[in-house]
C-alpha positions as CSV (number, residue, x, y, z in Angstrom):
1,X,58.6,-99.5,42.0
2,X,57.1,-96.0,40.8
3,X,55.9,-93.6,43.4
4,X,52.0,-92.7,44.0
5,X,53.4,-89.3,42.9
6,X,54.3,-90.3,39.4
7,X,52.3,-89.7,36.5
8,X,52.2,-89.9,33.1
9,X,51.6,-85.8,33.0
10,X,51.9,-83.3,34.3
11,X,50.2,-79.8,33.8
12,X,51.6,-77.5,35.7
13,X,50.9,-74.0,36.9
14,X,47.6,-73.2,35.0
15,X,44.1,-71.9,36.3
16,X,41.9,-75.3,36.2
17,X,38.4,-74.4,35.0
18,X,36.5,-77.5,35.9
19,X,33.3,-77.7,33.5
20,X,31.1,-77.2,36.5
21,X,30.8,-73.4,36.4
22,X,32.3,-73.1,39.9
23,X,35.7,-70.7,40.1
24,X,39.2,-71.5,38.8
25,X,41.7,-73.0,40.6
26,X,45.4,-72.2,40.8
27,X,46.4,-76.4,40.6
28,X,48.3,-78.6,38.9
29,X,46.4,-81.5,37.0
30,X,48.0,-85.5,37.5
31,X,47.2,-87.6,34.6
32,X,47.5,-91.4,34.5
33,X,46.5,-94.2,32.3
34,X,43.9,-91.7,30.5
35,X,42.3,-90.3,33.6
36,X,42.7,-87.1,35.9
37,X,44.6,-88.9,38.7
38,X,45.1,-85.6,40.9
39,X,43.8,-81.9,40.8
40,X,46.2,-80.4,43.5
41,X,50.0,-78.9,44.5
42,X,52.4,-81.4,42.8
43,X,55.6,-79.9,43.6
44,X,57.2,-82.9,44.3
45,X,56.0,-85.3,41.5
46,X,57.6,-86.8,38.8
47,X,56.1,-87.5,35.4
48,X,56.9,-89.2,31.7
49,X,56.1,-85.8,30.3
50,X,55.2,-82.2,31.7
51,X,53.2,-79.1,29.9
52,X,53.7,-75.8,31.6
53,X,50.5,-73.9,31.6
54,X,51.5,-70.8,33.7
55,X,49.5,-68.0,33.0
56,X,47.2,-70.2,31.0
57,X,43.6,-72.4,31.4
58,X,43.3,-75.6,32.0
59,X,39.9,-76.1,30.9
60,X,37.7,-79.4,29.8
61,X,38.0,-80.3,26.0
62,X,35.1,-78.8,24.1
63,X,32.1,-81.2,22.8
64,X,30.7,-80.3,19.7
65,X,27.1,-81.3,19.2
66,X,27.0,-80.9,15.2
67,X,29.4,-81.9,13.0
68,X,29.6,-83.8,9.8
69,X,33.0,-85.9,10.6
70,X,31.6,-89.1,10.1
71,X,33.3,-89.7,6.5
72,X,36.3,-87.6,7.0
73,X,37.2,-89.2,10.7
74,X,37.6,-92.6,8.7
75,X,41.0,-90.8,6.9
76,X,41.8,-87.7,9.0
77,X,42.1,-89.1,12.7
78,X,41.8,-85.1,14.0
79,X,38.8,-84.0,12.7
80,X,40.8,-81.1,11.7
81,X,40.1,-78.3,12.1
82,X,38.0,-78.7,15.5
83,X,40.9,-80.5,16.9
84,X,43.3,-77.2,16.4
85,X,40.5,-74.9,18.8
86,X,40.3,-77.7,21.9
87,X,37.6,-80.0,20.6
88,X,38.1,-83.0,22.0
89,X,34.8,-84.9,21.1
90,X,32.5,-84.8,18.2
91,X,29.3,-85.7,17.6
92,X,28.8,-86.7,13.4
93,X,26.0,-88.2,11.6
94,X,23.8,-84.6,12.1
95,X,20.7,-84.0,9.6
96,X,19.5,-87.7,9.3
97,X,22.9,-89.2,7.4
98,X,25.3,-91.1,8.6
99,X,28.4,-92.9,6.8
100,X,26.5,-95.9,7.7
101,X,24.6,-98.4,7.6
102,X,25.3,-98.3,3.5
103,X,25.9,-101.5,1.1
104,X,28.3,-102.0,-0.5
105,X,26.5,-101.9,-4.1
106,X,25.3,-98.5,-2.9
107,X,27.5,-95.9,-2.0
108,X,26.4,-93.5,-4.4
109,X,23.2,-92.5,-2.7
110,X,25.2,-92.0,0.0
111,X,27.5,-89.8,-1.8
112,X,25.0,-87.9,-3.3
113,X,23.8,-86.6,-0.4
114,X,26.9,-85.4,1.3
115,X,28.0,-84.0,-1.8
116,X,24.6,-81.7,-2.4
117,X,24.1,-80.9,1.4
118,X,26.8,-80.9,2.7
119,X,29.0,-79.6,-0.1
120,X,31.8,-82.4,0.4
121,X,33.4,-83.4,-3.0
122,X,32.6,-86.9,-4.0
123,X,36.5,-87.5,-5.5
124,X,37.3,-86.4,-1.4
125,X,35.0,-89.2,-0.2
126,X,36.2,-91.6,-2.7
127,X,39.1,-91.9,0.2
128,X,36.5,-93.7,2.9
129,X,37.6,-97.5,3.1
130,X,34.4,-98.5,2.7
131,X,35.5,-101.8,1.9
132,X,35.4,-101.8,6.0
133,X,31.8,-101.6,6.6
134,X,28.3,-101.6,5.6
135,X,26.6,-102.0,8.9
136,X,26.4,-99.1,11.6
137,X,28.2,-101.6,14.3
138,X,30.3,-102.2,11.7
139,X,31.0,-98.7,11.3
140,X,32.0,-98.2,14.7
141,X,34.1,-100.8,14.6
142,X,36.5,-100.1,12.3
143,X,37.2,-96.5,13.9
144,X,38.5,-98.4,16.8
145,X,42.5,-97.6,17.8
146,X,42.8,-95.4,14.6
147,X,41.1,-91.9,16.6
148,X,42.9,-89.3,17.8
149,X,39.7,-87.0,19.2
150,X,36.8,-89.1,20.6
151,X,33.7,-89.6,18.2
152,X,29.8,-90.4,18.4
153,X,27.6,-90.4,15.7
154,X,24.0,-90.6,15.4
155,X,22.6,-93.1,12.8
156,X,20.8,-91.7,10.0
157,X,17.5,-91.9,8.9
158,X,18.0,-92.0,5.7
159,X,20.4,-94.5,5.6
160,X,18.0,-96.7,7.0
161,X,15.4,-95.9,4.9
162,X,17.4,-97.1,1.8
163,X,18.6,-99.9,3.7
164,X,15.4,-101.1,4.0
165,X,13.6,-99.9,1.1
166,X,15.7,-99.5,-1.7
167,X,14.8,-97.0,-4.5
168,X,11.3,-96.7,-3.3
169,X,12.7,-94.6,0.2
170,X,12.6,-91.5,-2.6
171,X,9.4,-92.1,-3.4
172,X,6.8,-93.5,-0.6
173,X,6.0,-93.8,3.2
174,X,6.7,-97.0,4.5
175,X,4.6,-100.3,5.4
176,X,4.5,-101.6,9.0
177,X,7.0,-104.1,7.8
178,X,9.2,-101.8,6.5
179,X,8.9,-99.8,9.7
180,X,9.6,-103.1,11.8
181,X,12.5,-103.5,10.0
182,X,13.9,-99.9,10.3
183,X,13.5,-100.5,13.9
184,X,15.7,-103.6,14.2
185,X,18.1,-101.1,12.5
186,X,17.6,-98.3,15.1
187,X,18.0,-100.8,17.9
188,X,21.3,-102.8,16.6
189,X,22.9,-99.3,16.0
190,X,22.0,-97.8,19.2
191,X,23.5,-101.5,20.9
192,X,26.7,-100.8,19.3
193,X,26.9,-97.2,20.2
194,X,25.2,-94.7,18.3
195,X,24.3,-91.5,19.9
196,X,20.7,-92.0,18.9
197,X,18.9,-91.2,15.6
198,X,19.1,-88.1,13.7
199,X,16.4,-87.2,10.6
200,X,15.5,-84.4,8.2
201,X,12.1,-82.9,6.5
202,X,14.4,-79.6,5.6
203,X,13.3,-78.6,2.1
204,X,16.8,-77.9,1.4
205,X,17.6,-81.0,1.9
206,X,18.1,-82.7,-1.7
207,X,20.5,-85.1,-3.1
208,X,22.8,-84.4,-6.3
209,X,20.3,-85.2,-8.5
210,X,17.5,-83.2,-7.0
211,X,15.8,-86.1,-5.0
212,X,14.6,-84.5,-1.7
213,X,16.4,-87.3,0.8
214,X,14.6,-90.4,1.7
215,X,13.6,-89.1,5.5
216,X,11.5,-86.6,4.1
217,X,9.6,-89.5,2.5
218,X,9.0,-90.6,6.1
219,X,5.3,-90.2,7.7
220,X,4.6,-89.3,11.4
221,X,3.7,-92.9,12.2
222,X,7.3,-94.0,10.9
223,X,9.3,-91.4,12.4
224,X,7.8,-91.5,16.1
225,X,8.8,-95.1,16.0
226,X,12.2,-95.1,15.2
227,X,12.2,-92.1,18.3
228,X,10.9,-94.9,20.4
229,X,13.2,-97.4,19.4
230,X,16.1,-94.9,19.9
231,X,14.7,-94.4,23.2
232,X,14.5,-97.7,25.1
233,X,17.9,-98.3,25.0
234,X,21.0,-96.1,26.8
235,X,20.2,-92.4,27.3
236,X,21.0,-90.1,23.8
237,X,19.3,-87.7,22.1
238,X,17.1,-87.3,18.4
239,X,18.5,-84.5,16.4
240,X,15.7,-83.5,14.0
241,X,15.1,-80.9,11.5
242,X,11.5,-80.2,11.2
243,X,10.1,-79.4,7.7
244,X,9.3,-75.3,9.0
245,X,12.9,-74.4,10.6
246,X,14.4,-72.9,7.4
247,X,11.1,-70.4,6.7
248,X,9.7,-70.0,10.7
249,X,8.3,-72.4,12.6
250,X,4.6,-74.0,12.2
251,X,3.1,-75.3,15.3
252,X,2.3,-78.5,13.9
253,X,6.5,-78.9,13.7
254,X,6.3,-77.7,17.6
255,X,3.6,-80.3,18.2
256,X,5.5,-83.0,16.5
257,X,8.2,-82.3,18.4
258,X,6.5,-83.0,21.4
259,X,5.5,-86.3,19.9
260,X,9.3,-87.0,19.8
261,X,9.9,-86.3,23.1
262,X,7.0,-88.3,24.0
263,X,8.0,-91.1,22.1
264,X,11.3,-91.1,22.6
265,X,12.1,-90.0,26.5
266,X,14.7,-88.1,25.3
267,X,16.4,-85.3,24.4
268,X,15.2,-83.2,21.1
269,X,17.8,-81.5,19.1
270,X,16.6,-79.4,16.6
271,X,18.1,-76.4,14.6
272,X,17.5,-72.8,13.9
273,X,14.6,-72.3,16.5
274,X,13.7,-68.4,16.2
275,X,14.6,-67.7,13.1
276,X,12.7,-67.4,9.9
277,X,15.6,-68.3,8.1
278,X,19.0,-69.2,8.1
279,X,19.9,-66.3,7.4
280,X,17.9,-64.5,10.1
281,X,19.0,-63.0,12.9
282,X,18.2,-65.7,16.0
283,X,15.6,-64.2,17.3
284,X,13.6,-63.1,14.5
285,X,10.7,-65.3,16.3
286,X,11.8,-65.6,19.5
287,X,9.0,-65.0,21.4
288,X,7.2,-67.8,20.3
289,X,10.1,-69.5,20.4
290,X,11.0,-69.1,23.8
291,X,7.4,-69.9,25.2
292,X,7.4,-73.2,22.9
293,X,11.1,-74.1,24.9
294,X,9.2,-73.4,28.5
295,X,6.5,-75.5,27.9
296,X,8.8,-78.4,26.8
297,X,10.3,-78.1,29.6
298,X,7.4,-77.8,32.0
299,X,6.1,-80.9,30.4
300,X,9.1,-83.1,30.7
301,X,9.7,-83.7,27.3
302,X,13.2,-81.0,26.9
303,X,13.5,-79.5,22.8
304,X,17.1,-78.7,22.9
305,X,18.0,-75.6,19.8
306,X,21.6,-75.5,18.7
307,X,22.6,-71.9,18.0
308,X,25.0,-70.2,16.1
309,X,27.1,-67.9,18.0
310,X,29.3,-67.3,15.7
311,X,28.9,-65.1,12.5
312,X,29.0,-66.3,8.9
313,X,32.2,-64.9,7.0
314,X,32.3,-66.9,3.4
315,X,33.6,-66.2,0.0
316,X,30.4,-65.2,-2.2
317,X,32.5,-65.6,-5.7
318,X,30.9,-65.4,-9.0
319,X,31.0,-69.1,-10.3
320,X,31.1,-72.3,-9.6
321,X,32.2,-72.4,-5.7
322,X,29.2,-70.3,-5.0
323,X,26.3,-72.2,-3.5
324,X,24.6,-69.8,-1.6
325,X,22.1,-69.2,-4.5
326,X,21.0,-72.3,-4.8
327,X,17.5,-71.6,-4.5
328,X,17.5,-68.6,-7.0
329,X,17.4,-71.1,-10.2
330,X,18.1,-68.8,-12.9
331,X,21.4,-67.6,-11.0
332,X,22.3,-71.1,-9.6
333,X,22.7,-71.7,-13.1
334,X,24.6,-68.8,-14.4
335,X,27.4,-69.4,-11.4
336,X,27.8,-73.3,-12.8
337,X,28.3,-71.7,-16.4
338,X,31.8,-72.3,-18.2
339,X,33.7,-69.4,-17.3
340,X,33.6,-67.8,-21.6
341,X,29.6,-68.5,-21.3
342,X,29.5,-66.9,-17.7
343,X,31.4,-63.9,-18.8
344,X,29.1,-63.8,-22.2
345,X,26.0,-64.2,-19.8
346,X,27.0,-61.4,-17.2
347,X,26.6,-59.0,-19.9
348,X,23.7,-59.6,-21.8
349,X,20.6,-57.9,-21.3
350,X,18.7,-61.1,-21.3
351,X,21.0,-62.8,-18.9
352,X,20.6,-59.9,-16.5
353,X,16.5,-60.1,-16.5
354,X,16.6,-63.8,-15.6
355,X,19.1,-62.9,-13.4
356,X,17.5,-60.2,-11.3
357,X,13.9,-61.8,-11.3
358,X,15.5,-64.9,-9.8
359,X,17.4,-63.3,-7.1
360,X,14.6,-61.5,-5.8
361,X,12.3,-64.1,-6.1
362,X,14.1,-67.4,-4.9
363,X,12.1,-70.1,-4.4
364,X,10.2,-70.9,-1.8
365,X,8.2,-74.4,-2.8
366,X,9.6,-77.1,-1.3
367,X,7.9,-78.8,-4.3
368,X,9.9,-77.5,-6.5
369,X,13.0,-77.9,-5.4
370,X,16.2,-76.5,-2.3
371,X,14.5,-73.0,-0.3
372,X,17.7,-72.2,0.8
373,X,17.7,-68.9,1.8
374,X,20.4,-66.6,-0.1
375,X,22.7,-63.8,1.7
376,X,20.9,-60.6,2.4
377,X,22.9,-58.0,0.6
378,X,23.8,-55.5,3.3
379,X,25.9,-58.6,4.5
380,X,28.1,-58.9,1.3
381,X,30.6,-57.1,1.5
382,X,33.4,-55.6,-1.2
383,X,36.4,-56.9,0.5
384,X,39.0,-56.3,-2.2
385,X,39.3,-55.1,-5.8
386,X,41.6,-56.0,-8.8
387,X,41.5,-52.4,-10.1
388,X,42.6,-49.2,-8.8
389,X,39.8,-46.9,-10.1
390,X,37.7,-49.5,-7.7
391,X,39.6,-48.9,-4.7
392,X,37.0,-47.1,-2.5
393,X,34.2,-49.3,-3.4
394,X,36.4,-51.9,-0.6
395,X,34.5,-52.6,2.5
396,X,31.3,-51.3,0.9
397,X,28.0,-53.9,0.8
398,X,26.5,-54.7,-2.1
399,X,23.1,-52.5,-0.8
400,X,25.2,-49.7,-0.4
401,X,27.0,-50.1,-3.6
402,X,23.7,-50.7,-5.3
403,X,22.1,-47.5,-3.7
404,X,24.7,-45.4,-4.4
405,X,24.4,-46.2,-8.1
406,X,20.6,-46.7,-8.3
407,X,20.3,-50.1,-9.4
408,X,19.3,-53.4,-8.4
409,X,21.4,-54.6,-5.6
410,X,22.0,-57.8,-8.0
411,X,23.4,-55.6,-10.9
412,X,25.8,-53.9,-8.8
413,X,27.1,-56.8,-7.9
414,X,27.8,-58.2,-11.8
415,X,28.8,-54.8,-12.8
416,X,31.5,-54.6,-10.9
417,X,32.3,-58.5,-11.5
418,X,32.6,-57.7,-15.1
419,X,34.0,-54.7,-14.9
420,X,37.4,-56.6,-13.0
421,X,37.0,-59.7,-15.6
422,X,35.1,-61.7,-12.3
423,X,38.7,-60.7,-10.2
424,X,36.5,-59.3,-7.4
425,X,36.6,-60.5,-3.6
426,X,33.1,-60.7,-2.2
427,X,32.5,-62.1,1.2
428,X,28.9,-62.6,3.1
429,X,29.9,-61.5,6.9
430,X,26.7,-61.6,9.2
431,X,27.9,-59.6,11.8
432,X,25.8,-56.6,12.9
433,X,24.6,-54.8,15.9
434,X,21.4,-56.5,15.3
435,X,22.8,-59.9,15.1
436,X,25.4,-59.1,17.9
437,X,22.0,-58.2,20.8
438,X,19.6,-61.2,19.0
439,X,22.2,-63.6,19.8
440,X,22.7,-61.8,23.4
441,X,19.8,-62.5,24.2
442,X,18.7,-66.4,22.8
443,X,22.0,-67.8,24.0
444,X,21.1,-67.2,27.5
445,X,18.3,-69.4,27.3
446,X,19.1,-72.5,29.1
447,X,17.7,-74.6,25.9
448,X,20.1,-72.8,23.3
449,X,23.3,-74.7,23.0
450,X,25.7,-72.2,21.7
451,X,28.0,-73.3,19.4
452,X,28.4,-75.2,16.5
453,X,30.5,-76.0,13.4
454,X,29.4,-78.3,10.5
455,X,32.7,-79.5,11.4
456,X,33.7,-82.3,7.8
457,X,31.2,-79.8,5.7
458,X,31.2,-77.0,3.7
459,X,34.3,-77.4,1.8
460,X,34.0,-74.2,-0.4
461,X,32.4,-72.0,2.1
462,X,33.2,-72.7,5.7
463,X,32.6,-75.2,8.2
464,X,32.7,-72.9,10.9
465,X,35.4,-75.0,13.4
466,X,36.7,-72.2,14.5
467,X,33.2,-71.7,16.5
468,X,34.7,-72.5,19.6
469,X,37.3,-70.1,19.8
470,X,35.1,-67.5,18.6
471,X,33.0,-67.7,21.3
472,X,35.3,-67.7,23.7
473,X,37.3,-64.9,22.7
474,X,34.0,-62.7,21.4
475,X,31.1,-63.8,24.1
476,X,33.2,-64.3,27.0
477,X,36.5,-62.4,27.0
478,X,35.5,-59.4,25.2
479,X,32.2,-58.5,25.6
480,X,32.2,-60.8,28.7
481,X,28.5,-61.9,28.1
482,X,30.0,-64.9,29.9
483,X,32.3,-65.6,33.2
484,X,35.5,-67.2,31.8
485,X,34.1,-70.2,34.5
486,X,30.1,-70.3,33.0
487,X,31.4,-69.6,29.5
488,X,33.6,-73.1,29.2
489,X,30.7,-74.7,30.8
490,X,28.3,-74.0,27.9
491,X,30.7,-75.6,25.2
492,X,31.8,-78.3,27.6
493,X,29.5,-79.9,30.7
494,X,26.3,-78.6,28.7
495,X,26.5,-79.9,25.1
496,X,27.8,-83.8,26.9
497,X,25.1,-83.4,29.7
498,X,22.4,-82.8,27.1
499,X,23.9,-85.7,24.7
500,X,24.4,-88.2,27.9
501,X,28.0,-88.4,27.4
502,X,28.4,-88.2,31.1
503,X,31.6,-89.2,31.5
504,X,33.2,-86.1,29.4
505,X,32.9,-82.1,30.1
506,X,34.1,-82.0,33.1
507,X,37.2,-82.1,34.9
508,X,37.1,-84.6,38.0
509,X,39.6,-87.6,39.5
510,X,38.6,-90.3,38.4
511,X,37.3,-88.9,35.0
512,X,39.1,-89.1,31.3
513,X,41.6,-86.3,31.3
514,X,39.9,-84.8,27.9
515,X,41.6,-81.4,28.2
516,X,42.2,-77.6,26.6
517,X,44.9,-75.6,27.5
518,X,44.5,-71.9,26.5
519,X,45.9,-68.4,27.1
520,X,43.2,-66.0,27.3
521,X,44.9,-63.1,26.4
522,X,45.4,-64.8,23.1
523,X,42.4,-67.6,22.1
524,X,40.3,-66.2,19.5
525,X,39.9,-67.4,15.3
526,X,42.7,-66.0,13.3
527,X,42.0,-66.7,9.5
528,X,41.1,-68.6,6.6
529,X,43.0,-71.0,4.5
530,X,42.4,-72.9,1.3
531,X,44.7,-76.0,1.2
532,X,44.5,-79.1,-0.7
533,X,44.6,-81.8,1.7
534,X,42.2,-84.1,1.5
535,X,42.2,-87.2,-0.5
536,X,42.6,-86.4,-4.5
537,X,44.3,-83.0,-3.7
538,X,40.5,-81.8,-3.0
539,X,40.5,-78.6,-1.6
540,X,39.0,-76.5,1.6
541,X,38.8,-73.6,3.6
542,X,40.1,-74.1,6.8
543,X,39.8,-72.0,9.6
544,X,42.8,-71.0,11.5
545,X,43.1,-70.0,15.3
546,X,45.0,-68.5,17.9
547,X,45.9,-68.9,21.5
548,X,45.5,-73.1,22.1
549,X,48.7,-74.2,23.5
550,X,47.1,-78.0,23.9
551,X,44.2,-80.2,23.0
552,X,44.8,-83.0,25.3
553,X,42.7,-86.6,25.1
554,X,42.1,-89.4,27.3
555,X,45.4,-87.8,28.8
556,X,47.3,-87.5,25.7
557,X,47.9,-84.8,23.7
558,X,47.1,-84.6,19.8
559,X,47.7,-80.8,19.6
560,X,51.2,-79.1,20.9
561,X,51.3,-75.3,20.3
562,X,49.1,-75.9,16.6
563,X,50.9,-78.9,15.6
564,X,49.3,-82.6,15.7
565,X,51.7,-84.9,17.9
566,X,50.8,-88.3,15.6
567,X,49.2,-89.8,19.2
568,X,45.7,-91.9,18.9
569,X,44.0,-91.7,22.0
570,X,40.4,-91.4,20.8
571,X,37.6,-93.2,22.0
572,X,33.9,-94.1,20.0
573,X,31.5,-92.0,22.3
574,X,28.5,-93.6,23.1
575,X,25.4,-92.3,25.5
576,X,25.7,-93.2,29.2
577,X,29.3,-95.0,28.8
578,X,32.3,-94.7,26.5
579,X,33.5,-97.6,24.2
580,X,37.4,-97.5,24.7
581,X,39.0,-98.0,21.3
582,X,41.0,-101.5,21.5
């Protein structure tokens, strides 16, 4: 008969930082049959397997409220990359889709919008055994006993909009019947586990064939019903992207946020609060901002915003991996250009007038198609050069580049792209005094979750996974806007308090021994790498870290000093309880 002192593992000699925000403790952590069994001096125990942490934290695994998984988790256990910087829960189905509910005879609707938004490449998704499921319960289902992180996912609006309507969720509002029926589908998913219910009215939200997506055919009436419906069940949240968050807020999108919360009783997720743009720094409206946030609060109905703390740094190459111009037509069109026509194109005189105009006047009509907002160019940078005479234009931006020989910023650009046969390395990095004190200053407001990847999205730009150790190393260690104890708090007992996954963040007996074990003389993002690995020899960026010696869940570990272990401990992640895999 095993002792009471025998566990499965054993951490041993690490700082445990318990979620909580109170101080670190010099302890060992006890884990058995999933759970923290003991937080305390266990010299004399015996375990199947021991981790020495000296010198290292032993912190909570890191939720992460936004994340696009929900194909990918279906043939990449992991969720890699998140997986590789102490994620140990994700939350997919963001932005109103889900991989489910979907029929069978209708996948490509489905595909069409991940591949457009979300820039995943439909060969890629070809790999989701869709055979498995068409319902959302169905869905969760068949992720049982084949996770290694946890999962929760939202279920989409726009799925359920086609579900129910067909063709005609491109093209109408709905009937009371049709809303009646949508319900039923909010209510069965939310049964089975969903996190709650997620929609878009972002005008950059299109499909692959230009269709803006069926939730921003959705009224008011129909959209504060489904919020109730999500609502009377377990706890959750609505993540929702109103119509205004890409160009500033209105304060009808404010006021129908309320509605939500009224509706629903819970939680409002939202993105990009503050800024004018994507692109903006966060608090390019933040006073408003910031009032709207109090009076939520005051009122009892809590608008959550999840922010950025980490800088964009993507490739900005000239051609077809480019889709930052998307809303600047003419040049949208000129990237997706065989590569003799583009190099024809770059140097015509006609070319460059369409060009130019387009670029400095990209659309802004939702009517008229995507307002995605393109890089400001004093954040593209030169980064490296195919010919020597070029060699001190490196680490220049394009508005320096352009001033320096008094042209349009957009010329200087294609000059030099021509002038090195399109061998030039141009990357849009976002980081700036300016950005560095806006974002000092939002993410200490107790409704901005910092954070978040896109984790699944993004293949040809990046999906931002390595958020978490950005923010750790960056915010907390280095310019220590953070205690090392408050800072793991914000990516671990806030996002799941917020979410009502209330049995993860923390680090308690008795709770699931989710876990991160870091040195923090090390843990920051390292690099980028483009590897073909996902199904079809499809390609992506993936962001590299440093400085994770674990990533530990429900008391197993998936990550051993950056290589996956092959275990499968994940659980679905549901609101208020978690759904252990069978």
């Amino acid at each position: 008969m095993q002792s009471s002192q025998h566990y499965d593992l054993v951490i041993r000699g690490g700082f445990v930082i318990d979620g909580t925000g109170l101080p670190r403790r010099r302890v060992d952590v006890g884990i058995r049959n999933g759970r923290v069994a003991a937080l305390s001096h266990l010299r004399d125990a015996t375990a199947d397997r021991e981790i020495d942490a000296t010198g290292m934290i032993v912190a909570p695994g890191i939720v992460d409220p936004h994340t696009h998984y929900d194909p990918q988790i279906t043939f990449d256990p992991y969720a890699t990359m998140s997986c590789f910087h102490g994620v140990t829960t994700v939350l997919a189905g963001n932005c109103g889709f889900s991989a489910a509910p979907v029929r069978r005879d209708d996948r490509e609707f489905l595909t069409d919008i991940f591949a457009a938004v979300e820039d995943m490449n439909p060969i890629a998704l070809s790999g989701v055994p869709w055979d498995n499921f068409e319902t959302f319960p169905e869905y969760l289902a068949s992720l049982k006993g084949t996770l290694g992180v946890n999962f929760a996912c939202y279920v989409g609006h726009s799925n359920i909009r086609r579900w129910v309507m067909g063709d005609a969720a491109y093209d109408r509002a709905a009937t009371p019947e049709e809303v009646e029926a949508m319900q039923a589908v909010v209510d069965e998913a939310v049964e089975a586990g969903a996190a709650g219910l997620s929609s878009s009215a972002a005008a950059t939200h299109l499909d692959i064939k230009g269709r803006p997506v069926p939730s921003r055919q959705a009224d008011r009436r129909e959209l504060l019903a489904l919020s109730a419906t999500a609502g009377k069940g377990r706890p959750g949240s609505i993540c929702y992207l109103p119509a205004s968050a890409i160009g500033g807020m209105t304060q009808d999108d404010y006021d129908l946020l309320l509605e939500i919360g009224d509706a629903s009783g819970l939680p409002v997720v939202i993105q990009g609060i503050g800024g004018r743009s994507k692109v903006d720094v966060p608090t390019a409206g933040w006073e408003a901002a910031s009032k709207f946030l109090d009076l939520a609060t005051e009122r009892g109905t809590p608008v959550y915003s999840l922010m950025m703390s980490r800088p964009f740094d993507r490739t900005v190459e000239i051609g077809p991996n480019n889709g930052h111009y998307k809303a600047c037509f003419a040049f949208h069109e000129f990237l997706n250009l065989p590569d003799d026509e583009r190099r024809a194109a770059i140097c015509e005189p006609a070319w460059r007038d369409r060009l130019r105009m387009s670029v400095e006047n990209c659309n802004k009509d939702p009517a008229k198609g995507t307002t995605l907002p393109a890089p400001q160019w004093g954040d593209i940078y030169v980064v490296q050069v195919a010919e020597e005479r070029n060699r001190a234009l490196e680490g220049k931006s394009i508005a320096d580049l352009a001033a320096g020989r008094g042209v349009a910023p957009m010329d200087a650009m294609l000059d030099l792209a021509a002038d090195e046969d399109m061998r030039t390395t141009f990357r849009w990095r976002t980081e700036s005094p300016e950005w560095a004190q806006a974002v000092d200053v939002a993410q200490g407001h107790p409704n901005m979750i910092v954070g978040v990847s896109d984790g699944g999205a993004h293949l040809h730009k990046d999906d931002g996974s390595d958020w978490s150790s950005y923010f750790l190393r960056s915010w907390v260690l280095d310019r220590k806007r953070w205690t090392l104890e408050e800072g793991v708090r914000q990516i671990t007992q806030v996002p799941a308090a917020m979410l009502g996954f209330s049995d993860r963040g923390t680090l308690r007996v008795g709770g699931w021994a989710d876990i991160m074990i870091f040195d923090p003389e090390t843990i920051g993002p390292w690099r980028k790498e483009f590897v073909r690995d996902l199904p079809g020899d499809i390609g992506r960026w993936k962001a590299l870290g440093t400085g994770v010696k674990a990533t530990i869940v429900n008391g197993q570990p998936i990550v051993i000093d950056g290589e996956l272990t092959g275990a499968l401990p994940g659980h679905v992640v549901a609101p208020g309880t978690a759904l252990e895999a069978a």
